[in-house]
VMD Tcl script that draws the C-alpha trace (Angstrom):
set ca {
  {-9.29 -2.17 7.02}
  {-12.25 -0.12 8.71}
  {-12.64 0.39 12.57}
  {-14.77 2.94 14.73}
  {-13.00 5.15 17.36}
  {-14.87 6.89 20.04}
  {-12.76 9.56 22.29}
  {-13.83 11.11 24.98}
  {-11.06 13.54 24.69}
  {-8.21 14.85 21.87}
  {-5.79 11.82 22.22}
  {-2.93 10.44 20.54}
  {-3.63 6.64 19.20}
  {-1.18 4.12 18.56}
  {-2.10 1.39 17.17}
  {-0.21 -2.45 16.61}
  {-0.16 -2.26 13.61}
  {3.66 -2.43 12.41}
  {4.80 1.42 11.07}
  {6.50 1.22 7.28}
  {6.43 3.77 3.82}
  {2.82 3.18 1.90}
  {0.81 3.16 5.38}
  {-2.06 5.44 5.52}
  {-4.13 6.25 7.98}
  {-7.80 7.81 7.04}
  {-9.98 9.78 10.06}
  {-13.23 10.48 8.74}
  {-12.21 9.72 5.09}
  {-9.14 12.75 5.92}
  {-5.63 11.63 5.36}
  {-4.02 12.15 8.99}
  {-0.20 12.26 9.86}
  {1.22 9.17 10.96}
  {4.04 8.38 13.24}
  {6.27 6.10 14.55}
  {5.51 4.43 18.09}
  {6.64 1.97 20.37}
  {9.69 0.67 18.25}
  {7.76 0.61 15.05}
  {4.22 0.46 15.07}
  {1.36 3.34 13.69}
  {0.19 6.29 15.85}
  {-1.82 9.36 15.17}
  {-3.45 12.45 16.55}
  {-7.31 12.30 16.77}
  {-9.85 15.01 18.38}
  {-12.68 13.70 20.95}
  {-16.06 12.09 19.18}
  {-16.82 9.21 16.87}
  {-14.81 8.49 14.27}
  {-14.18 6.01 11.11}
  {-10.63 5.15 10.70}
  {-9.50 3.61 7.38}
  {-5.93 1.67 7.53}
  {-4.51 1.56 3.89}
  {-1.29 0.19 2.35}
  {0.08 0.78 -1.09}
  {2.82 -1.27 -1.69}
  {6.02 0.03 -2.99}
  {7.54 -0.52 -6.24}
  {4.47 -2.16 -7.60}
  {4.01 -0.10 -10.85}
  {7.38 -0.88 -11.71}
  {7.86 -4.16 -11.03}
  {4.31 -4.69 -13.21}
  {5.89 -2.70 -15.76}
  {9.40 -4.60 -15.66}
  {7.11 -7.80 -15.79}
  {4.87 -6.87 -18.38}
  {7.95 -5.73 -20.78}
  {10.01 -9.11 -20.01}
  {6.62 -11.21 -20.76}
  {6.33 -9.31 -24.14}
  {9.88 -10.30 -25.00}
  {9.37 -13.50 -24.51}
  {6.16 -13.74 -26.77}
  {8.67 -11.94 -29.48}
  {11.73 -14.04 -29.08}
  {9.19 -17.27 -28.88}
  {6.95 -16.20 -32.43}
  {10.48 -15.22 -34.52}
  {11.79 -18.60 -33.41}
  {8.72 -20.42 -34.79}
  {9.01 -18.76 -37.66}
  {12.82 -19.81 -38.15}
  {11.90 -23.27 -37.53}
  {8.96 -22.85 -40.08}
  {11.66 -21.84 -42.62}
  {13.98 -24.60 -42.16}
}
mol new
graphics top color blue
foreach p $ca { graphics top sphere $p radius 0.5 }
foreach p [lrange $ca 0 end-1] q [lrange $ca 1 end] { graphics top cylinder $p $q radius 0.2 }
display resetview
């Protein structure tokens, strides 16, 4: 998610968007610090002019969950062709 942000001064922004690991927040395509506000929610420091601010999330545990899926799917395909071929046999 893209926004613009025009300060008239350095200020501190919090946002509502809700604070958790894999948030990022881009100034300017720069990764900034973010913090924890108002009981959970994003904030960040941001110097006086016009800005482009870039909200990204990368969810956690993705790759591995992919890779646990990926491996149980391919296990399946294995047990599923020797069992065919058992039944061929008979």
């Amino acid at each position: 998610m893209q926004s613009q942000l025009v300060l008239d001064q350095d200020s501190f922004v919090a946002t509502p968007i809700p604070y958790n690991q894999g948030r990022s927040v881009y100034l300017d395509n720069k990764k900034v610090d973010v913090e924890k506000v108002n009981l959970g929610f994003i904030g960040f420091y941001a110097n006086e002019g016009n800005h482009v601010v870039e909200f990204k999330y990368k969810t956690q545990g993705k790759f591995i969950g992919t890779m646990i899926s990926l491996f149980s799917l391919s296990v399946l395909i294995i047990v599923c062709i020797k069992t065919r071929k058992r039944e061929k046999l008979k």
